[in-house]
C-alpha positions in Angstrom: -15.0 14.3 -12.5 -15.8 10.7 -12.2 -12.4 9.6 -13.0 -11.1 12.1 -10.2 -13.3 10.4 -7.6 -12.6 7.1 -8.7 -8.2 7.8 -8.5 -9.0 9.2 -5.4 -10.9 6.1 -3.7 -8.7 4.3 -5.3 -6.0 5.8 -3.5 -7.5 6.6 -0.1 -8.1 2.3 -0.2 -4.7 1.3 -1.2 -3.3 3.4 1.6 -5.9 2.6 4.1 -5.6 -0.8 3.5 -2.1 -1.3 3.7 -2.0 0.5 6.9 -4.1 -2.0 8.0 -1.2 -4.9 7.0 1.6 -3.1 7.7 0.7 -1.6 11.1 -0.3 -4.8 13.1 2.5 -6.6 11.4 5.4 -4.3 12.3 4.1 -4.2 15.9 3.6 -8.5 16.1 7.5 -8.4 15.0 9.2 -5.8 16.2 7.7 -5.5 20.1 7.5 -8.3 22.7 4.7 -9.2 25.1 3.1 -6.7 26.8 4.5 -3.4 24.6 2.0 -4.9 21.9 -0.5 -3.3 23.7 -2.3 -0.7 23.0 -1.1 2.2 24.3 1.8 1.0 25.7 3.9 1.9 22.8 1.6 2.8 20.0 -1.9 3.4 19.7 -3.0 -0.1 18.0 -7.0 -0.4 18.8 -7.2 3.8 18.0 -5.5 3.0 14.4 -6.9 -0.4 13.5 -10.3 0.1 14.5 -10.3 3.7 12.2 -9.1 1.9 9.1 -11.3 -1.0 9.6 -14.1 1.4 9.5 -12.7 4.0 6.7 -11.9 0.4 4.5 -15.5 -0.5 4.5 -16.5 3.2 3.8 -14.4 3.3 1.2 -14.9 -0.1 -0.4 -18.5 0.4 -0.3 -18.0 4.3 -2.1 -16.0 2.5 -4.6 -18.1 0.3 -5.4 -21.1 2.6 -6.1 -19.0 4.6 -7.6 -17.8 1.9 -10.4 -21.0 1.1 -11.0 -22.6 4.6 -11.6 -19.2 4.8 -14.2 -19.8 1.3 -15.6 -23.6 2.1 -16.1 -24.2 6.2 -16.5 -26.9 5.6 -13.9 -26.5 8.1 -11.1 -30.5 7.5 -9.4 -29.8 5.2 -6.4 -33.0 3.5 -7.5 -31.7 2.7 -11.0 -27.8 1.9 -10.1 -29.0 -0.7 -7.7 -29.6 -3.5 -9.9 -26.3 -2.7 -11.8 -24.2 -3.0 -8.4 -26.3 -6.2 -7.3 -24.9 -7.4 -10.8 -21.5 -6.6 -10.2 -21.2 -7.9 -6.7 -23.1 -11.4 -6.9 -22.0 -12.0 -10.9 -18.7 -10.9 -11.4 -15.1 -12.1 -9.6 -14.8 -8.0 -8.7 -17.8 -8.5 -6.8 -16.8 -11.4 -5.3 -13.3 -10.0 -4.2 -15.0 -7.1 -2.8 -17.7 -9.2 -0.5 -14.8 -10.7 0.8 -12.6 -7.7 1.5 -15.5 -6.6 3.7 -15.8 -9.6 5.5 -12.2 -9.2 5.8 -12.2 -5.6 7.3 -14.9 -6.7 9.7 -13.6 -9.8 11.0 -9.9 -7.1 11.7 -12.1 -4.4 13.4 -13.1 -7.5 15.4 -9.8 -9.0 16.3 -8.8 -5.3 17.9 -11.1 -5.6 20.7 -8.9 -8.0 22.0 -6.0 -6.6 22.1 -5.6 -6.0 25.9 -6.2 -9.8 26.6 -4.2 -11.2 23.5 -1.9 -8.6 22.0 0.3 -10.9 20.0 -2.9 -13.1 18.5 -5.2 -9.5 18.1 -2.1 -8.3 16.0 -1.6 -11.3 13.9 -5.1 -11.7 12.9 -5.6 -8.1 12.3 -2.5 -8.0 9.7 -4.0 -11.3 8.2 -7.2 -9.8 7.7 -5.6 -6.4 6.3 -3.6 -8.6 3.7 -6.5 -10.7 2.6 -8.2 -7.2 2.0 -5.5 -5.9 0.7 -4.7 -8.6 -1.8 -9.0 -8.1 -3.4 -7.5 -5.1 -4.5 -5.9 -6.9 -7.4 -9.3 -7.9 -8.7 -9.1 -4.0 -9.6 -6.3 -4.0 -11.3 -4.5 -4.8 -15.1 -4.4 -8.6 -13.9 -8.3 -9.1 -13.9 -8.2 -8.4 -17.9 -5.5 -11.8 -18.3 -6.9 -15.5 -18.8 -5.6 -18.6 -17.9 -2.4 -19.5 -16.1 -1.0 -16.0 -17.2 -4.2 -14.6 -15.5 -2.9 -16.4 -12.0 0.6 -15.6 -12.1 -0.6 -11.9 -12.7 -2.5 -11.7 -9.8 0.1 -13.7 -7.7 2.8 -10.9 -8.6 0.1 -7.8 -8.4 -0.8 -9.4 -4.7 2.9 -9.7 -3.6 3.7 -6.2 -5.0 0.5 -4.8 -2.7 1.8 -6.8 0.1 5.0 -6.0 0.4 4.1 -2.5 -0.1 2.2 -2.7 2.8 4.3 -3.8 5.7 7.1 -1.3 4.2 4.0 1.6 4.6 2.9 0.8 8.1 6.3 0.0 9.4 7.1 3.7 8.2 3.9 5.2 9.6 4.8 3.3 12.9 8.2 4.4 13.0 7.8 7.7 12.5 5.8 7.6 15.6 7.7 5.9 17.6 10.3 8.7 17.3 7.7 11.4 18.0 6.6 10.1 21.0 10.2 9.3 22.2 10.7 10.8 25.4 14.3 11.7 26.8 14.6 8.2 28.7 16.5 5.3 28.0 14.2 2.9 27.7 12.2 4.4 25.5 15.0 4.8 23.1 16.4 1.9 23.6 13.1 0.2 22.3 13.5 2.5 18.9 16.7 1.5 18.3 15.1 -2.3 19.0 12.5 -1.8 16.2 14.9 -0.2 13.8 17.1 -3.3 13.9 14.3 -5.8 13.7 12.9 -4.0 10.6 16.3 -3.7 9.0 16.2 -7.2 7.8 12.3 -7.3 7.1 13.3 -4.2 5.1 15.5 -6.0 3.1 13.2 -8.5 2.1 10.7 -5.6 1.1 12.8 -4.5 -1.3 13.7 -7.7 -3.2 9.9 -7.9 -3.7 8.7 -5.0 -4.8 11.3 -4.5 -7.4 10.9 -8.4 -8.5 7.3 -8.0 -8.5 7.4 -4.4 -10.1 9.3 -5.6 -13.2 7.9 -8.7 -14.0 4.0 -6.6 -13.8 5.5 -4.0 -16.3 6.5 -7.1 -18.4 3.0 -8.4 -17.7 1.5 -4.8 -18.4 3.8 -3.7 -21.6 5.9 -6.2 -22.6 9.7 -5.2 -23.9 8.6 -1.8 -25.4 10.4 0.8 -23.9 10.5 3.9 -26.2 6.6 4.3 -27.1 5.6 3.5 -23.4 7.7 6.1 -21.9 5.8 8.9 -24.1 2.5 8.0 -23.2 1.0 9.5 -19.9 1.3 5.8 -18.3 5.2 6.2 -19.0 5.6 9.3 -17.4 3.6 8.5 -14.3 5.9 4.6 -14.2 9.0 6.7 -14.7 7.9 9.5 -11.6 7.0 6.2 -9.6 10.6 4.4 -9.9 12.5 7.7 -9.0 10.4 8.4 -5.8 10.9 4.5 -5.3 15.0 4.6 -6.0 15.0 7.7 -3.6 12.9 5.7 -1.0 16.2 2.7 -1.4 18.7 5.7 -0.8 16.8 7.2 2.6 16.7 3.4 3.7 20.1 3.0 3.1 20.9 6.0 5.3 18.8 4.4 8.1 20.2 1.0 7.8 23.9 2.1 7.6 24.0 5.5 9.3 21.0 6.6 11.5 20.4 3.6 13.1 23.9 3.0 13.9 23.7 6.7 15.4 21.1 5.7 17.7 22.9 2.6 19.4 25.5 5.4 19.6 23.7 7.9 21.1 22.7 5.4 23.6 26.7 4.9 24.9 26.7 8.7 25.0 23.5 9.7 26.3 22.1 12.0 23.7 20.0 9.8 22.2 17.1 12.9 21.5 19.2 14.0 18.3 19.5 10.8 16.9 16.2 10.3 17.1 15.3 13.0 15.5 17.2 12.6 12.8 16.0 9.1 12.1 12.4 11.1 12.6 13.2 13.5 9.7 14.1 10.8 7.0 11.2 8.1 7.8 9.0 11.4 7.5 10.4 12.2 4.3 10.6 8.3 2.9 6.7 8.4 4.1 5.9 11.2 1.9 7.7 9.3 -1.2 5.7 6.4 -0.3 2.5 8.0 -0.5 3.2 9.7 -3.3 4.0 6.3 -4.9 0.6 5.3 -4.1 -1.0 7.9 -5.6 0.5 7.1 -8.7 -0.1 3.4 -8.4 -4.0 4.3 -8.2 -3.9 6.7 -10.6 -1.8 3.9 -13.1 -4.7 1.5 -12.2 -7.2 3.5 -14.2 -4.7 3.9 -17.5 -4.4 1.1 -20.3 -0.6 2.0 -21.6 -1.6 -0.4 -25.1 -4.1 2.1 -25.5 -2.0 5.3 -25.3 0.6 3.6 -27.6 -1.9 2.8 -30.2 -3.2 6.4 -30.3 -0.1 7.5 -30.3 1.2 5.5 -33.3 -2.1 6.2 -35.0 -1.7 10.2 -34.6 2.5 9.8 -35.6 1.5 7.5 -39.1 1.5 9.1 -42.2 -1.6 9.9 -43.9 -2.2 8.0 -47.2 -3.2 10.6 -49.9 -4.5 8.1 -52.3 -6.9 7.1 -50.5 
């Protein structure tokens, strides 16, 4: 059950976290001046203040959480001096004060977004990626030493990242093309945002598949064949085909829905379009969180252990012993 709990904070503070990157981000590049607002286009003080809040909720549930796992305590009394431990002795503790720092100093930066829009945004997105990036501290990477124990991190941190913006600028696009009304202008500004992501996307992409092999080489190694039976196999394999899926949809928006919309802007039926481009960020979305999921869950498994039980149950037994 604890495990459960633990997958699922996990998860709820990878996706909650990179909203809080990807969100701001998307909206400091892809809109101009006063449509960074909030309000004016999309709801930035609404979403940035609630995951602020639900990251230190989180973050704090974690944390007590890993410690009543780490210890078997489950008294409030008795777990505290095992989480004052783990917080002011260990780098996890010290990656997680300053993802709340983090969190609080972007909660801050929202309230002024009506005077500064641009700067609000920027320091927001800042703040979400320095959270963001503590997250690594919870991850394979923290159990390296030395330089491999750095370039680790560096590639779980990029990996995070990238996933991010590519998450938020989803989540924002999607409701950009909700909330399109049948005006020009409006669609003229979703067509805007589509282009500006398009090469932002592209960028994503190299990343997170750079990043993503050279962690499974940090992770496995070169074994192929035992990984792939073990439960941490199965879960990597589900993860790349939701991922390669995700490529395809992009590819549709890049070459075909996005051209539709500049289209349906010449022709004046620019509502279809839209809703077309609605239905497959929706649907990439999904794939993404699903991803997610499994990233949290393939947080908690240690594939070298699963191949060495595996190998032990497959070896022969030795009958003169």
């Amino acid at each position: 059950m604890s495990d459960s709990i633990g997958i699922a904070l996990r998860f709820g503070l990878y996706v909650d976290l990179m909203l809080l990157v990807g969100l701001p981000l998307f909206g400091f590049y892809s809109l101009r001046g006063r449509e960074r607002v909030s309000g004016a286009v999309l709801p930035f003080r609404l979403m940035l203040a609630g995951t602020a809040a639900l990251g230190l909720l989180l973050s704090i549930a974690s944390m007590v959480v890993m410690a009543s796992g780490m210890s078997g305590e489950t008294d409030f009394a008795e777990l505290r001096p095992h989480i004052e431990m783990m917080v002011l002795e260990t780098d996890m503790g010290l990656a997680w004060v300053v993802r709340l720092v983090a969190l609080v100093v972007g909660g801050l930066a929202v309230t002024l977004n009506h005077r500064a829009p641009g700067f609000s945004l920027l320091v927001a997105a800042i703040a979400g990626g320095i959270a963001l990036a503590s997250l690594a501290w919870n991850g394979h990477g923290a159990m390296d030493e030395g330089i491999r124990r750095v370039w680790h991190f560096t590639t779980d941190i990029l990996h995070l990242l990238a996933a991010g913006v590519w998450l938020g600028a989803l989540v924002a696009l999607a409701l950009m093309a909700k909330n399109v009304l049948p005006t020009e202008e409006r669609i003229r500004l979703l067509a805007r945002a589509v282009k500006r992501f398009e090469s932002v996307g592209a960028l994503i992409v190299v990343v997170i598949t750079v990043t993503g092999v050279v962690n499974y080489l940090f992770i496995v190694g070169l074994k192929l064949d035992e990984v792939f039976l073990s439960t941490y196999g199965i879960l990597l394999f589900i993860k790349v085909a939701l991922f390669t899926g995700m490529l395809v949809l992009a590819a549709l928006n890049r070459f075909h829905l996005g051209p539709a919309l500049q289209l349906a802007l010449r022709k004046g039926q620019f509502r279809v379009a839209a809703n077309a481009l609605q239905r497959s960020v929706v649907v990439e979305l999904m794939a993404a969180v699903l991803i997610v999921g499994l990233v949290a869950w393939l947080g908690t498994l240690s594939p070298e252990m699963e191949v060495s039980a595996e190998s032990r149950k497959g070896a022969p037994v030795d009958m003169d012993q």
